[in-house]
N, C-alpha and C positions, 0 to 999 in steps of 0.2 A: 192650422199650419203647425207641421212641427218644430219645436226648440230644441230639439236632438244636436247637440253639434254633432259637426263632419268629424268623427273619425277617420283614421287612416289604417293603423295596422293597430293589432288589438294589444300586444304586449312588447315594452322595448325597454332591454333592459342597458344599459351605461357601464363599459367597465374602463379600470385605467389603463389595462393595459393588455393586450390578446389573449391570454389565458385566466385572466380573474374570473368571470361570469362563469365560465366552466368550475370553476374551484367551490366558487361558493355559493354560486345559486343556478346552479347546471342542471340540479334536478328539479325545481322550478321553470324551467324555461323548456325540459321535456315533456314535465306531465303538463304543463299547457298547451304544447303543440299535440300531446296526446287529446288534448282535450278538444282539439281542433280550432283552436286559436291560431292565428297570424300570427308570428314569434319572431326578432328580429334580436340585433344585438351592434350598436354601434362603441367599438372600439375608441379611446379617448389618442392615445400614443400609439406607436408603431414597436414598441417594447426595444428601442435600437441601442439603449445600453445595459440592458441585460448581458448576467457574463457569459451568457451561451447565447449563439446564434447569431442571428443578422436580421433586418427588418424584412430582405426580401422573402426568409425563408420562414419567418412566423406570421408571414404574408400567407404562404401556403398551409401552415399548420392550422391556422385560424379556420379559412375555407375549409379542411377537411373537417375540422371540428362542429363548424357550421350544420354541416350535411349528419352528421352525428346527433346534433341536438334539433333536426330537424325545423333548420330556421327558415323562414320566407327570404329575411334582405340580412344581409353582415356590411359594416361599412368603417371604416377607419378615417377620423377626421385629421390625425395626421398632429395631434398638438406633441411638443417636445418633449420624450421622456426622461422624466427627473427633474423637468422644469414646470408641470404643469404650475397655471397661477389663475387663480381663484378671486382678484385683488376687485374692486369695481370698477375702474376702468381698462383692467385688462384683456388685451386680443383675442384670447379665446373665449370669452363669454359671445361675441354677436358670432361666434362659431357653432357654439353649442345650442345656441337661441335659435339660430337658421336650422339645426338638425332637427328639434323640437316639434318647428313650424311646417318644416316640411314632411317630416313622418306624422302628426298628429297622431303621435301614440293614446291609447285609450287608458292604459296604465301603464307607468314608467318604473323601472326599477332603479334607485340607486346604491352605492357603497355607504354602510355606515358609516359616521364620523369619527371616530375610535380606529386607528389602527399603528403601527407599525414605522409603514411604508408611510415615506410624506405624499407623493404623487397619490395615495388613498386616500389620504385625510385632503389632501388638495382638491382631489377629484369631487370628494363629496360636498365640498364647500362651493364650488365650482357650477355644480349639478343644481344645488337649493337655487343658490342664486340665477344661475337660468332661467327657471322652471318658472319663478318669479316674472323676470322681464319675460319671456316668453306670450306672457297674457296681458302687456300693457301695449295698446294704438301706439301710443308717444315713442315706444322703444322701438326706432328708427334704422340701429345699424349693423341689422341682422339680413338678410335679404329678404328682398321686396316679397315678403309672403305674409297672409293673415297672423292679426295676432292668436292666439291657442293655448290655452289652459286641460292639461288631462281630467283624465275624471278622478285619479288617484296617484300618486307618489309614494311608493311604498319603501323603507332602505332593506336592502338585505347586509346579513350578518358575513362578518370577515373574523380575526383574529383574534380580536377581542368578543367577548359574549355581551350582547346587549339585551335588554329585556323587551320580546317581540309582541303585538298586539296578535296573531296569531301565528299559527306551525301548519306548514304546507306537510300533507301526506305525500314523502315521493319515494316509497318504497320501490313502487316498480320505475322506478328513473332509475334508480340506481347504481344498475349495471354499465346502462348506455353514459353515464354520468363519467363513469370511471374510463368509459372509453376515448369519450369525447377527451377527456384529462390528457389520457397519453395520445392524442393527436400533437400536441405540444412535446414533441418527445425532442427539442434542444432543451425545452428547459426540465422536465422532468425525468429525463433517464437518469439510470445513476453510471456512474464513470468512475474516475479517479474518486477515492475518499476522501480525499484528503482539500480536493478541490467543489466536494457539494457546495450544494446553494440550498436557500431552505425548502425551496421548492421539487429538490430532485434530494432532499435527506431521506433515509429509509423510513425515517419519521413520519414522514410527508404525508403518504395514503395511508396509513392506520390513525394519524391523529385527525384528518376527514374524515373516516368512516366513523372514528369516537365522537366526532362533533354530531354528523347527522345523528347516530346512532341515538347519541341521549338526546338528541332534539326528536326523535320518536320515538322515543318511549316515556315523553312528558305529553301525549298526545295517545298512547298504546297502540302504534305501531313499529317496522322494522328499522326505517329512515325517515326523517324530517326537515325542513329547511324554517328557519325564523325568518319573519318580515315585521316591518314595524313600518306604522303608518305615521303618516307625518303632522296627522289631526285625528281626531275619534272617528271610528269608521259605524257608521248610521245601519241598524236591521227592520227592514222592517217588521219581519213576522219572527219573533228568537224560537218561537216552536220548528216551526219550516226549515228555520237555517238547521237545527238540532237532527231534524228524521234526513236532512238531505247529507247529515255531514256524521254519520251514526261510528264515530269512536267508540274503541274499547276504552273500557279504564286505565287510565296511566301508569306508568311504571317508576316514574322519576316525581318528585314532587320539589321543583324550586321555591324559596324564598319569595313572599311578594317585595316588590320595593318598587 
C-alpha cells in the first residue's frame, strides 16, 4: 500500500498582494506550467489600499495575469491590506491553514522574510506559521479538512538579496514574465512623475531584469529566479541531478556566507 500523500495541485505559490508572484517569482511559476505542472497562486489581500486602483479592478488584472502565467486555480483569501497579522492567535492564520489543507500543494512558494513592505515581511511570517499548524490533527480551527504537510516550502527572493539554496533557469519565462507584469497595468503604468509608486518608477522593470539577470548569470544563463529552502534539500544521485540540470559556467561569482 502506498504512503504517497494525496497531493492536490503540484505548485502554489502565496503572494501578499495581486501583483507580487508576478514580480518576483513569475518566471518560476511559468517555466513550471511549461513544465506541465498544476501552477496555482493564492492572493493573501485584495491590494485595496494601493494608491492606484480599486480591489474590483486588480480583481481583474490579477485573472488576466493568471492566464498569462498559465495558472490552473488564482484565489484571493480576502485578509486586510496593510493589516496583515502573522501574531499566533491571530484570524488569518485558520485562514491560511484551510487554503493549505484544501489545495494540498505538493510544493508551496513563499515571500522571504527581509523586505521593505511590512504586509511582506507579515506575510512571510504568517505563511511559516501555517505551514506548521497546517500538519498538526489538534489544529482544530481551520475547516474541517485533513491535516497536510507539503513535500517542500521553498521562499522566493523580493527586495532584499537573500542567499538561495538554488537558481531556477527562467530565461524563456521571461518575456511572458514581463507581460503578465503589466496585466497589473493600475499599479505599474507610469503617469504623473511626480506621483510614481515604486512599482510604476521607470526604475521598476530595468532594476527586475538586473535582478533576474545576475541571478543568471551566477548559474550561466540569460535569467534566473533564487529559491531557498527552508531545511536542506536531500539528492539522491548528485551525478543524475548534474547531466539532468547541464549549466554553462557562471558569469557572476557571489561571496559564500
Amino acid at each position: 500500500m502506498s504512503t504517497e500523500p494525496n497531493y492536490g495541485i503540484d505548485v502554489l505559490a502565496f503572494g501578499p498582494h495581486p501583483d507580487d508572484v508576478e514580480i518576483f517569482c513569475g518566471g518560476v511559476m511559468i517555466t513550471m506550467a511549461d513544465l506541465g505542472y498544476r501552477t496555482g497562486i493564492v492572493d493573501l489581500t485584495r491590494g485595496e489600499l494601493g494608491s492606484r486602483g480599486d480591489a474590483p479592478g486588480r480583481r481583474q488584472e490579477a485573472e488576466a495575469a493568471a492566464h498569462v502565467l498559465g495558472l490552473a486555480l488564482r484565489e484571493n483569501l480576502g485578509l486586510p491590506d496593510g493589516f496583515i497579522d502573522p501574531s499566533p492567535r491571530s484570524p488569518h492564520l485558520p485562514v491560511v491553514v484551510a487554503a493549505l489543507r484544501r489545495h494540498r500543494p505538493e510544493l508551496v512558494l513563499v515571500p522571504w522574510i527581509e523586505e521593505r513592505h511590512p504586509d511582506h515581511v507579515a506575510a512571510s511570517q504568517l505563511l511559516t506559521r501555517a505551514l506548521f499548524l497546517a500538519h498538526l490533527e489538534k489544529y482544530e480551527q481551520a475547516e474541517s479538512a485533513p491535516p497536510f504537510a507539503p513535500r517542500q516550502a521553498l521562499f522566493y527572493e523580493l527586495r532584499h538579496r537573500m542567499t538561495p539554496s538554488f537558481i531556477v533557469d527562467t530565461s524563456k519565462a521571461w518575456e511572458r514574465k514581463v507581460r503578465a507584469i503589466a496585466c497589473h497595468e493600475s499599479q505599474v503604468a507610469r503617469r504623473d512623475a511626480a506621483a510614481a509608486t515604486l512599482v510604476s518608477s521607470p526604475l521598476a522593470l530595468p532594476a527586475l531584469e538586473a535582478r533576474d539577470g545576475y541571478r543568471g548569470s551566477e548559474i550561466g544563463v540569460r535569467y534566473g529566479e533564487a529559491l531557498r529552502a527552508t531545511q536542506s534539500v536531500g539528492i539522491v544521485d548528485p551525478l543524475a541531478h548534474l547531466r539532468a540540470n547541464p549549466f554553462p559556467n557562471a558569469y557572476a561569482f557571489p561571496g559564500l556566507r
